[in-house]
C-alpha positions in Angstrom: 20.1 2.2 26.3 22.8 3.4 24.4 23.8 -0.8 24.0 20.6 -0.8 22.4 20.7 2.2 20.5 24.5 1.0 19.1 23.2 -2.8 18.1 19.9 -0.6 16.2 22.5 1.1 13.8 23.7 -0.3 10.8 27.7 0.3 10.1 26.9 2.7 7.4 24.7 4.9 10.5 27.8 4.4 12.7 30.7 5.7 9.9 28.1 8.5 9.4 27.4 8.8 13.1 31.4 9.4 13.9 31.8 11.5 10.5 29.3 13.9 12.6 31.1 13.8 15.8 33.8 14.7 13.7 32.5 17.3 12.3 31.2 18.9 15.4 34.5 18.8 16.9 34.9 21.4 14.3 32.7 23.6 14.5 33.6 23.9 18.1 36.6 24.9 17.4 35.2 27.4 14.9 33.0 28.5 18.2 35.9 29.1 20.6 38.1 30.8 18.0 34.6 33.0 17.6 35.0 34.0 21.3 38.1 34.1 21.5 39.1 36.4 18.5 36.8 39.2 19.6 39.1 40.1 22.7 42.0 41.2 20.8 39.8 42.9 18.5 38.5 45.1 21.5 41.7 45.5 22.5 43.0 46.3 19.2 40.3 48.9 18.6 40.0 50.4 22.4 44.5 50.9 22.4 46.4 51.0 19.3 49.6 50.4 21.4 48.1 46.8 21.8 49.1 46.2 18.7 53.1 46.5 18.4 52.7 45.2 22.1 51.1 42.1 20.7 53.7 39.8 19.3 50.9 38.2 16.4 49.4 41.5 15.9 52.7 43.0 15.5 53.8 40.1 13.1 50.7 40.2 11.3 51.0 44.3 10.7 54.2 43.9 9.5 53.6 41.1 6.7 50.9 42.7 5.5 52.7 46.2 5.6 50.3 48.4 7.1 50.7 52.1 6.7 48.1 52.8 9.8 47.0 51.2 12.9 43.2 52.2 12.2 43.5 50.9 9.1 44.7 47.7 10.2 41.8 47.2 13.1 39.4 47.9 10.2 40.6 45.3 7.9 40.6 43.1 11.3 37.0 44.0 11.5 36.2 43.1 7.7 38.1 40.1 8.5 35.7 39.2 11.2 32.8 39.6 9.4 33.6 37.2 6.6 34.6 34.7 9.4 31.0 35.3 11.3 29.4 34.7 7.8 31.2 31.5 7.3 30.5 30.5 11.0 26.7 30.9 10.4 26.9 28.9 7.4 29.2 26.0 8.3 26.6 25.8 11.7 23.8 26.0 9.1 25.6 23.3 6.9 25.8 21.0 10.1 22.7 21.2 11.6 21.5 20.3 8.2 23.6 17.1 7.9 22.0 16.8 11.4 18.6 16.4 10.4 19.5 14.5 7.3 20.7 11.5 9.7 18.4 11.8 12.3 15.2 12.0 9.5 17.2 9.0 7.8 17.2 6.6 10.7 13.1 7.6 11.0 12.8 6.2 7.5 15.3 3.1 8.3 13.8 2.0 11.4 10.4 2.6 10.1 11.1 0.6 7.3 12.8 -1.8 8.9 9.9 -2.5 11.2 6.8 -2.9 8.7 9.2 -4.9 7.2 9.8 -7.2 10.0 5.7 -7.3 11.1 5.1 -8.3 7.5 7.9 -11.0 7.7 6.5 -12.2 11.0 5.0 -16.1 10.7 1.1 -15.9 10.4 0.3 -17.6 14.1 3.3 -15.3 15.8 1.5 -12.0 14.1 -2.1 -13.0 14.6 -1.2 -12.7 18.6 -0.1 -8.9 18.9 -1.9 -5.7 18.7 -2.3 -4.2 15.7 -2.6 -0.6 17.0 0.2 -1.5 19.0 2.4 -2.1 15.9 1.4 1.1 14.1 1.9 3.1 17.1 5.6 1.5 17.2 6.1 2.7 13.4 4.4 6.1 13.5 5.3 7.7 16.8 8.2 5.3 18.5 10.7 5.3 15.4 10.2 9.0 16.0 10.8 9.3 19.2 13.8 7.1 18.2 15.0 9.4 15.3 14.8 12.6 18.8 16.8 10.6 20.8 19.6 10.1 18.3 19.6 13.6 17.3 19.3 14.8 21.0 22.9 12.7 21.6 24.1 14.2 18.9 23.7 17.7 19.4 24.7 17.0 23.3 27.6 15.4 22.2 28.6 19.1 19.6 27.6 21.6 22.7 29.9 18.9 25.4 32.6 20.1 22.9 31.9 23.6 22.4 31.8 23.5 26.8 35.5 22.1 26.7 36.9 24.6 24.2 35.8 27.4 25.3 35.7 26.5 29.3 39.5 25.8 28.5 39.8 29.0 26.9 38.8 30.7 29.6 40.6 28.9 32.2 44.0 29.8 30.4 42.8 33.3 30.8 42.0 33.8 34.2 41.5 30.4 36.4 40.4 31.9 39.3 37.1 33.6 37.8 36.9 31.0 35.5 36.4 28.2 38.9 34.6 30.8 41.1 32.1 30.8 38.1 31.7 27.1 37.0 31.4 26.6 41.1 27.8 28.3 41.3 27.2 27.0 37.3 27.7 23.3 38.2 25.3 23.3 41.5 22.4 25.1 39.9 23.0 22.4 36.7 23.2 20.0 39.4 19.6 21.0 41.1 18.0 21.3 37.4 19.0 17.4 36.6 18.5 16.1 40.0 15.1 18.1 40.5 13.7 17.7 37.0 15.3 14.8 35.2 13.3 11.9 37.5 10.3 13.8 36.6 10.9 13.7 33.0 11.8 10.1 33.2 8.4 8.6 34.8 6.4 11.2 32.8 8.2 9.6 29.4 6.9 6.0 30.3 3.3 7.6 31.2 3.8 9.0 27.8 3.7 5.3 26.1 1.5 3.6 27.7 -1.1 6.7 27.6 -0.3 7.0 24.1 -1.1 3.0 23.1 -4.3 3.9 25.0 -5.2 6.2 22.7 -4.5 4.3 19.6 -6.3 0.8 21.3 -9.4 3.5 21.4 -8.9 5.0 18.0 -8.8 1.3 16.5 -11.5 -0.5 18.5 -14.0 2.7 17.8 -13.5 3.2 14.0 -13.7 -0.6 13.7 -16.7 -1.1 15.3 -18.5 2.3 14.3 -21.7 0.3 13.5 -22.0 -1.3 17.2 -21.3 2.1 18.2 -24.0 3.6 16.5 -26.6 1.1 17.3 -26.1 0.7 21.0 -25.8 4.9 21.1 -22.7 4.3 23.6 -20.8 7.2 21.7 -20.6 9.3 25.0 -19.2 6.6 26.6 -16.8 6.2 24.1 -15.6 9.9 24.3 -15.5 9.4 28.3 -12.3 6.6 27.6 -10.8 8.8 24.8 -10.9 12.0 27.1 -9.7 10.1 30.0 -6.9 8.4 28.3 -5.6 11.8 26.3 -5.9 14.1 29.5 -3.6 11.9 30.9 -1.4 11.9 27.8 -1.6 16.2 27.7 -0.7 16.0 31.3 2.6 14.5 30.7 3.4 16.7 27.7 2.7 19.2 29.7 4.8 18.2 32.2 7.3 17.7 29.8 7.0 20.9 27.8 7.2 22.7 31.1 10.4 21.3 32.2 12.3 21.7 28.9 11.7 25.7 29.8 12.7 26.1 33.2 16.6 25.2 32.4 16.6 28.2 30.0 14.6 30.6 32.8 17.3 30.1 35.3 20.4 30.2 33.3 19.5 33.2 31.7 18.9 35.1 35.7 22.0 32.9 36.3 24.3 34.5 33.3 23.5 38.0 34.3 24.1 37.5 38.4 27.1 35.5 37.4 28.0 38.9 35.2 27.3 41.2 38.0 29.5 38.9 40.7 32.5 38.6 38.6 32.4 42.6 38.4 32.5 42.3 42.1 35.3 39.5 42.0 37.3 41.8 40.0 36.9 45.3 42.0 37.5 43.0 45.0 40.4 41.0 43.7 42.2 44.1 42.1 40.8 47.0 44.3 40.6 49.6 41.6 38.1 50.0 38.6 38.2 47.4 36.2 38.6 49.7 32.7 41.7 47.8 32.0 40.0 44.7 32.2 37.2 45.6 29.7 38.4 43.3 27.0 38.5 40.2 29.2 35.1 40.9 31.2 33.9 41.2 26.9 35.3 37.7 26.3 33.8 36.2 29.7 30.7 38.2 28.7 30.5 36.6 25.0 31.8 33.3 26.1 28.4 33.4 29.0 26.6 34.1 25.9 27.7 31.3 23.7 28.0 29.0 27.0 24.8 29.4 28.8 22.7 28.1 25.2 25.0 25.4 25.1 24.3 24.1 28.8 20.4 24.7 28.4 20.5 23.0 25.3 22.1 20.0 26.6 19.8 20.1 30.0 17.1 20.0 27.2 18.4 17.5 25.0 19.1 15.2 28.1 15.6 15.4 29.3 14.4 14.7 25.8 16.5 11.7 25.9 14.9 10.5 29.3 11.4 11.4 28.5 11.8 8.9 24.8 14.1 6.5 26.2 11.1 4.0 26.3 11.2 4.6 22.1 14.7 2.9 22.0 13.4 0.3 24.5 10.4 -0.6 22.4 12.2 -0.6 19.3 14.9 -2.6 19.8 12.4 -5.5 21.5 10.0 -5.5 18.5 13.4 -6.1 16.2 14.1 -9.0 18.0 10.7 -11.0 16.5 11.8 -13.8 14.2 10.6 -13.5 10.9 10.1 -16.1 8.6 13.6 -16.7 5.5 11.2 -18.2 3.1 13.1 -19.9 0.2 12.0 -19.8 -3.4 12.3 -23.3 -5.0 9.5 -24.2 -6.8 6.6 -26.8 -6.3 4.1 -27.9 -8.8 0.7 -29.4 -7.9 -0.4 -32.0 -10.6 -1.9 -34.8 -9.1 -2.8 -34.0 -5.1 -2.1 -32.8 -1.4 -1.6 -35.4 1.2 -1.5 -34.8 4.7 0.2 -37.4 6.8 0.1 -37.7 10.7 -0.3 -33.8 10.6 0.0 -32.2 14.5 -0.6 -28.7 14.9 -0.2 -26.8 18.4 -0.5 -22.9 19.4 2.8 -21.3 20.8 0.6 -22.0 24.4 1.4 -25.7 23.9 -2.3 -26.3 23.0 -3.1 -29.0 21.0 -5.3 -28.1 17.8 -5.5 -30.9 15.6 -3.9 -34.2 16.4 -2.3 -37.3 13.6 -4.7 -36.1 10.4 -4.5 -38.2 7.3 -6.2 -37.5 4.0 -5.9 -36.7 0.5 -6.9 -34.1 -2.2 -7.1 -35.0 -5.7 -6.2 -31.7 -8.1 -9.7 -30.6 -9.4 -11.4 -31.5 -6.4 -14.2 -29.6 -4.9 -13.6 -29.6 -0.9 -16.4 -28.7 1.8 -14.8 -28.1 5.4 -17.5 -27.7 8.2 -17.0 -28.0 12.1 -18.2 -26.1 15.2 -16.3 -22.3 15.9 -13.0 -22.9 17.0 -13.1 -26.7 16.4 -9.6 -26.4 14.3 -11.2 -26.4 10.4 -9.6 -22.6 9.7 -6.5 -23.9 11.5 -6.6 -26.8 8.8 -7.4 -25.0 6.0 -4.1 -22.8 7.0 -2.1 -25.4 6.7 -3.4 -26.7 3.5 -2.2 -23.2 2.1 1.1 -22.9 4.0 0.2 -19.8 6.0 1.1 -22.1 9.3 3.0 -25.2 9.2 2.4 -28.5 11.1 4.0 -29.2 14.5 4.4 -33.3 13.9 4.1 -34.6 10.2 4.5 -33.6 7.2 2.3 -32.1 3.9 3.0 -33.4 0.8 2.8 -32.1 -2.6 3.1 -34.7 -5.3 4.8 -36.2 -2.9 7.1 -33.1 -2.4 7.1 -32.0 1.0 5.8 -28.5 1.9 8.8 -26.7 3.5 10.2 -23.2 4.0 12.2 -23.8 0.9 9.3 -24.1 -1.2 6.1 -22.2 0.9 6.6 -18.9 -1.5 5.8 -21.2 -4.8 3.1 -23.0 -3.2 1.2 -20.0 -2.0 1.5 -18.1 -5.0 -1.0 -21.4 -6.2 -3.3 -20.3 -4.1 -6.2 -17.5 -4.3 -8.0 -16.7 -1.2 -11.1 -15.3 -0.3 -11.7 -14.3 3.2 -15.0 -14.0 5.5 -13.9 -10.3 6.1 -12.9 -8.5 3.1 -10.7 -5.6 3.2 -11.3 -2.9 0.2 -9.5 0.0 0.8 -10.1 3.5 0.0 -9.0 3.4 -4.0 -9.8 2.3 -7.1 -11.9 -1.4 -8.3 -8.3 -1.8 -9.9 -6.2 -1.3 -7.4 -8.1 -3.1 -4.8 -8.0 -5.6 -7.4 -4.2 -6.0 -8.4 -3.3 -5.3 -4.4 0.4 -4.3 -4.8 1.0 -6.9 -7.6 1.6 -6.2 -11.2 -1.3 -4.3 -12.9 -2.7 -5.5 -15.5 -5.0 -3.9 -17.8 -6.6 -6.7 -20.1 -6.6 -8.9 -16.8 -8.7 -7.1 -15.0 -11.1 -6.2 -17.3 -11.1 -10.3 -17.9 -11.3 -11.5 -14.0 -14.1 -8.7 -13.1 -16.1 -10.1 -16.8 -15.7 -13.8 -15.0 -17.7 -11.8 -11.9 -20.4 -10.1 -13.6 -18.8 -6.5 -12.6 -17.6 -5.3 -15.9 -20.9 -3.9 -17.3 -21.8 -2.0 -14.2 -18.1 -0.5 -13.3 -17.6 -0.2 -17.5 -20.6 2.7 -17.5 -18.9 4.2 -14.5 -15.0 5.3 -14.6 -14.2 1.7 -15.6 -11.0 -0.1 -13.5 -11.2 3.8 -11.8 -14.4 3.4 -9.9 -14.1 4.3 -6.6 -15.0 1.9 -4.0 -14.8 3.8 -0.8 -13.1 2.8 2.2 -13.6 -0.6 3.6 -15.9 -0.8 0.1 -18.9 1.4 1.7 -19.4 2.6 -2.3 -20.3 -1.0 -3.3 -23.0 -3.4 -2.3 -22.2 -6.6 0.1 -22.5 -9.1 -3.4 -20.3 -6.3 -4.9 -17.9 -6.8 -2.7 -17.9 -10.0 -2.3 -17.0 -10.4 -6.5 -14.3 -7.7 -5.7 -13.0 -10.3 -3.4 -13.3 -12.9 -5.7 -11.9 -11.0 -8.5 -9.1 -10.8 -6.5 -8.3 -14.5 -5.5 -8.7 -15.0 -9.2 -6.3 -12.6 -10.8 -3.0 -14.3 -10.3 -4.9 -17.7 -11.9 -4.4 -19.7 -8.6 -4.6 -23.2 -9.1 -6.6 -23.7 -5.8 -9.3 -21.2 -4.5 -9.8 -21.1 -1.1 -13.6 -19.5 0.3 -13.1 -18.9 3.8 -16.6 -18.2 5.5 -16.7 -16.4 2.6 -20.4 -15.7 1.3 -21.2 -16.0 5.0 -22.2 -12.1 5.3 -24.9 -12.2 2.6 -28.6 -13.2 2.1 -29.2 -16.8 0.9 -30.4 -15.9 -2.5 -27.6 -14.0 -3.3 -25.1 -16.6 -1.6 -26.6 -19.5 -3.9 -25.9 -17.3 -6.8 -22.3 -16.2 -6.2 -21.5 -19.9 -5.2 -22.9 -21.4 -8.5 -20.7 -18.6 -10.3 -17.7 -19.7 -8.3 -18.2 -23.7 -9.0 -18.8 -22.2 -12.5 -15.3 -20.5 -12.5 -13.6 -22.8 -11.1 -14.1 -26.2 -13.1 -10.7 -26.6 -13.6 -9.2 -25.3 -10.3 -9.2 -27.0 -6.9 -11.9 -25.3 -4.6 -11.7 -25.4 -0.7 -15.0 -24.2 0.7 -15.0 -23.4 4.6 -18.8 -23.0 6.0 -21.2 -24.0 8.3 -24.0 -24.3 5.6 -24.4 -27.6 4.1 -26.6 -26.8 1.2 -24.1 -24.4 -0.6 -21.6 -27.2 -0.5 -24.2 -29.8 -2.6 -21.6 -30.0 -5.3 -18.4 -30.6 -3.4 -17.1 -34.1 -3.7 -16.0 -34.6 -0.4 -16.8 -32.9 2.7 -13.8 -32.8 5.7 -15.7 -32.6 9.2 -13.3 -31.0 11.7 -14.3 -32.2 15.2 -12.1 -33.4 18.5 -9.0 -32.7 16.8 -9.5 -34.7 14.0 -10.6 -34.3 10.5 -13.3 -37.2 9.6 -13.6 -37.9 5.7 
């Protein structure tokens, strides 16, 4: 894991990363000079004497020139508290730098994994969950961002143990072993016992967790199935069966991160009470004279004991998200696609020679095509479901490209180099259109430059402007997945769309499929309309709405037949 956890940090997370270590290094220090200044200070306060018998005491009264001994044990004390105040606010300036790395890597790996789904080639992303993925951004690089911070704070308490654990071995070694003797076998019961658990609940924890989301996504998207087969109960049954399993284990989890605390805190005051007995036994007399060590062993318990729950906790934590680091670091590994940017214009046509195409399975899709598009073309595709024409048509706009052969542009070849200029030729319409929950503009321009007079302009082409104009204009709320609009409104949205970035080629997917006839002969005649002077692509299994396409493509037994 922590191989993993290394390669997921960039070298500006790792300088930061050891600048924190660092840093917690000292503030243990601060921490063990905190316990360990208070016993002279008791000592100080309970016997004057201590202090000309104390050779730094002694030193220290006599630079400063102190007329009284009380009056030097309450500047001690005034002394102290300043150093308590800056304690609290050093530890409160730490834990902040803390959460400013921990937070950060959230946003980096977050980021850096939308960016890599949206990098991923079309065919490699069409094959993985898409709940999956979101699940993987939302909660995992989480779960990621606790597992760093958990290290971290283990790694500033492992310190804290080491100072002060040394402290108190220089002052008495004896106590100091009989103590860490009884400390280290309950620890050792509280990982052994607990930590397995933890570890198998964590992995429950995933895989109940994608359930839920694989429900969330499957109901919501097919809310109108739902409704009309009335199976909602049954849909309830899989979500309650899947998230009681998913409570269980936080339950589990929640419940364990408690019982470490429980049992150090009966621990710390048995431990108190025995080494009152180790030191009546050990010195047979009453232990008065030893009332400013049994304060510093009773201070450093109280400082200790957090520190060893918290890293009981933290290690649990760990264990129980470890399958976060796991997950991340495997769905980094995808290849995306390092499109180059070298242009390609389209004058004269599109050839496709001895074009293969074959699914990551090894299945063969379409075998040695040959044809040609002339620029200005209108292009029917038809063919039987899953007979390859959608595959072809993703060629022809560089989403996937070919296996064996080669797609030429004005005799150019269509490469990696030059996919980003060819597809921004392109405008697309699908058979499922996705309108989000915004405005007719911003579903229009779609995270490309907005354009005022533009969009007025395409959505006049589509017959929209009147009706949105007497509404809140390019503001006109569409609802989500465009439930505000009617199917043909849509449907010009989606148009509208294809045709803002004045593609050269305009490819209709399926995509009047949806509608009635009448209103599908309609929007087609506006379409050949609009696009007299653009290269049109129409995918369907309707003949008659492809009357005026020159040519029609028949995509059958792997081959396309002219």
């Amino acid at each position: 894991m922590f191989k993993k956890i290394n390669a997921l940090l960039s070298k500006h997370d790792k300088n930061f990363l050891l600048a924190l270590i660092f840093f917690s290094i000292f503030i243990s220090l601060i921490e063990t000079f905190a316990v360990s200044i208070l016993m002279p200070f008791i000592s100080a306060a309970s016997d004057f004497e201590f202090i000309q018998k104390n050779k730094y005491m002694s030193a220290l009264y006599d630079f400063f020139n102190m007329s009284s001994n009380s009056k030097f044990v309450i500047y001690f004390g005034i002394l102290l508290c300043i150093f308590y105040v800056f304690r609290s606010l050093i530890n409160m300036f730490y834990y902040y730098m803390l959460s400013k790395f921990s937070e950060g890597r959230y946003f980096a790996i977050s980021k850096r994994l939308f960016e890599g789904y949206l990098n991923l080639p079309y065919q490699k992303f069409n094959s993985l969950n898409t709940s999956h993925l979101t699940k993987i951004i939302i909660n995992e690089a989480s779960y990621y961002t606790q597992v760093i911070s958990s290290l971290l704070v283990m790694i500033s308490e492992i310190f804290v143990i080491i100072f002060i654990y040394s402290l108190l071995l220089y002052i008495d070694w004896q106590s100091t072993l009989f103590l860490s003797l009884i400390l280290l076998f309950v620890v050792g019961i509280i990982l052994g016992k607990i930590t397995h658990l933890i570890k198998t609940k964590g992995k429950d924890r995933e895989v109940y967790q994608r359930g839920i989301y694989d429900v969330l996504s499957s109901s919501f998207g097919n809310f109108k199935v739902i409704k009309l087969f009335s199976n909602e109960k049954k849909i309830v049954e899989n979500f309650t069966g899947v998230s009681q399993k998913l409570v269980h284990s936080n339950i589990i989890f929640e419940t364990s991160s408690h019982i470490p605390r429980l049992l150090l805190d009966g621990l710390g005051f048995a431990l108190l009470s025995l080494l009152v007995s180790f030191l009546v036994w050990k010195y047979n007399a009453d232990i008065s004279k030893w009332m400013p060590i049994l304060s510093l062993y009773i201070l450093a318990l109280y400082r200790l004991l957090p520190s060893v729950h918290r890293i009981i906790v933290r290690y649990n934590k760990i264990m129980f998200y470890a399958q976060a680091v796991e997950l991340i670091y495997n769905e980094l590994q995808y290849e995306g696609e390092h499109l180059g940017e070298e242009s390609l214009n389209f004058n004269h046509n599109i050839i496709f020679k001895d074009v293969n195409f074959f699914y990551e399975n090894g299945e063969k899709v379409l075998d040695t095509i040959n044809l040609s598009i002339q620029k200005g073309e209108n292009i029917g595709v038809i063919g039987e479901s899953g007979s390859g024409k959608s595959t072809f048509v993703d060629m022809l706009i560089g989403l996937n490209f070919p296996t064996g052969g080669a797609i030429l542009i004005d005799n150019q070849e269509l490469t990696i180099n030059n996919i980003v200029s060819w597809r921004k030729q392109i405008g697309y319409i699908p058979q499922s259109i996705y309108l989000f929950d915004g405005t007719v503009g911003e579903n229009i321009v779609f995270a490309r430059e907005y354009d005022k007079d533009k969009l007025i302009d395409v959505l006049k082409k589509v017959n929209l402007w009147d009706m949105f104009d007497e509404k809140e204009g390019l503001n006109t709320q569409v609802g989500e997945m465009g439930k505000l609009l009617s199917g043909g409104q849509q449907q010009r949205i989606a148009i509208a769309r294809a045709l803002y970035s004045s593609p050269n080629i305009l490819v209709l997917d399926e995509a009047t499929s949806a509608l009635d006839a009448k209103i599908e002969q309609k929007i087609m005649q506006e379409i050949y309309t609009l696009c007299k002077d653009k290269t049109l692509i129409i995918i369907s299994h309707k003949q008659e709405i492809l009357k005026e396409c020159n040519r029609v493509f028949k995509v059958e037994n792997k081959r396309v037949i002219v």
